[in-house]
DOFILO-88285 format. One record per residue (C-alpha): x, y, z; residue in one letter. Coordinates in steps of 0.5 Angstrom, whole numbers, plus 500, padded with zeros to 3 digits. Each point is the difference from the previous one (the first is absolute). Layout:
REM DOFILO-88285
> xx|yy|zz|res
> X|Y|Z|A
...
***
This chain:
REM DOFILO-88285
> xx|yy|zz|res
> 692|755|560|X
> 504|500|506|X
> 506|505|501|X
> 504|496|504|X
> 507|499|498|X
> 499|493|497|X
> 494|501|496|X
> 503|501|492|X
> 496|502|494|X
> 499|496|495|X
> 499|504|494|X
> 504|500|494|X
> 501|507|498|X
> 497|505|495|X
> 508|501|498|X
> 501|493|499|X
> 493|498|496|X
> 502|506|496|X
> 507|497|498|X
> 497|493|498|X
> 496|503|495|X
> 504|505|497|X
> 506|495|500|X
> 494|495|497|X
> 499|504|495|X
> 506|502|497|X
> 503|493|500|X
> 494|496|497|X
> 497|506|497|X
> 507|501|496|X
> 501|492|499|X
> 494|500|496|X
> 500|506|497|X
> 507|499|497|X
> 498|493|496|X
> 493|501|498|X
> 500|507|499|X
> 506|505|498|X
> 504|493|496|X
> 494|499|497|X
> 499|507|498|X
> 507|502|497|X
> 500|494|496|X
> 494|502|497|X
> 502|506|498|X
> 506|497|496|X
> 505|500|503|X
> 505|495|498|X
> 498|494|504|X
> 508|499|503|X
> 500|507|502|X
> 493|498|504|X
> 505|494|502|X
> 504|506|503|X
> 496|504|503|X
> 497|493|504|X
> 508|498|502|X
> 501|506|503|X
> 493|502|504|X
> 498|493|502|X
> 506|499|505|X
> 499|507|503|X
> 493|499|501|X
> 502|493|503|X
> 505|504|504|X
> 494|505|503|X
> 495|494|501|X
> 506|496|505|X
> 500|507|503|X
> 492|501|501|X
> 499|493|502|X
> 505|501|506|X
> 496|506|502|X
> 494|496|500|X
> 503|495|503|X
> 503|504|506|X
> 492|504|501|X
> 497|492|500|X
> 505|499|506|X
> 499|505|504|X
> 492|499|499|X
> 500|493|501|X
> 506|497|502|X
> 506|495|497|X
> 494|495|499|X
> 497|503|496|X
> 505|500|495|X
> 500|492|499|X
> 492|499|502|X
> 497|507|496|X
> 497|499|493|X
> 504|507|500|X
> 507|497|503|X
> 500|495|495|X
> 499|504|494|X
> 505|505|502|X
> 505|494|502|X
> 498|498|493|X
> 502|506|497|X
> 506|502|502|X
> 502|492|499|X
> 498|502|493|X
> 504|507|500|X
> 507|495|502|X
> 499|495|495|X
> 499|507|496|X
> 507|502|500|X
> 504|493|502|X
> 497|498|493|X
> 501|508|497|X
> 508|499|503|X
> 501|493|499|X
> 497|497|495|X
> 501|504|493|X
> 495|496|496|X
> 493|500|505|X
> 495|503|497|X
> 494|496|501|X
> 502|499|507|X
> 500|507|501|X
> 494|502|496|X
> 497|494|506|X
> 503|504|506|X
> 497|507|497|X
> 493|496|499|X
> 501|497|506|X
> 501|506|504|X
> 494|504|496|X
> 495|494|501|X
> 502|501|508|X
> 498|507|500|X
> 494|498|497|X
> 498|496|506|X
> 503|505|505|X
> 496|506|498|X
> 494|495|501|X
> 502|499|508|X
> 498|505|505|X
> 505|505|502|X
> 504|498|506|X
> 496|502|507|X
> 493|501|495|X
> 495|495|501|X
> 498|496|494|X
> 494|504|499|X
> 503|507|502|X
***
């Protein structure tokens, strides 16, 4: 380690590792907590099933709305650690590119196009499916097997 003026240090910050979890975490956590556990629950408990389609209306695009905003987070730490390529040649840039692709077409069929159920059912999926798949990848700046 020289200490001169052009030597720069490569290393991610801990700051940086620690938001991509978390923001990780919320999205992806929260995707998959919405569809496979709360809606299922509140429909078994006996609501009526156009009040579990109102609960869904309502949090789904909030939650779509959060994962667009963490996704950028975690786009902005992946920059910073490896660089404007990474989003394009990273398995991770890929996945996130795909998932904010999926947050857009969200709201543009949500806004534009009244009767787009399945399309925004897919999209949801989509998005949960990339998350899975994001969770399997190294943090930024971490090894594989770190």
């Amino acid at each position: 380690m020289s200490k001169s003026a052009t030597f720069k240090s490569h290393q991610p910050s801990r700051a940086a590792a620690v938001s991509w979890q978390l923001a990780q975490t919320l999205w992806v956590g929260g995707l998959w907590l919405l569809q496979f556990v709360i809606l299922p629950a509140i429909g078994q408990v006996g609501l009526a099933p156009l009040l579990v389609e109102e609960i869904a209306a309502r949090l789904a695009p909030l939650l779509v709305g959060l994962t667009a905003v963490c996704v950028a987070l975690q786009a902005i730490a992946l920059l910073r650690s490896d660089g404007l390529s990474s989003l394009l040649r990273d398995m991770r840039g890929q996945l996130l590119l795909t998932v904010a692709a999926m947050a857009l077409s969200y709201f543009v069929a949500l806004h534009h196009w009244p009767e787009a159920e399945y399309w925004l059912r897919f999209s949801y999926l989509v998005m949960a499916f990339c998350g899975l798949l994001l969770v399997l990848q190294p943090v930024p700046g971490q090894s594989r097997g770190a």
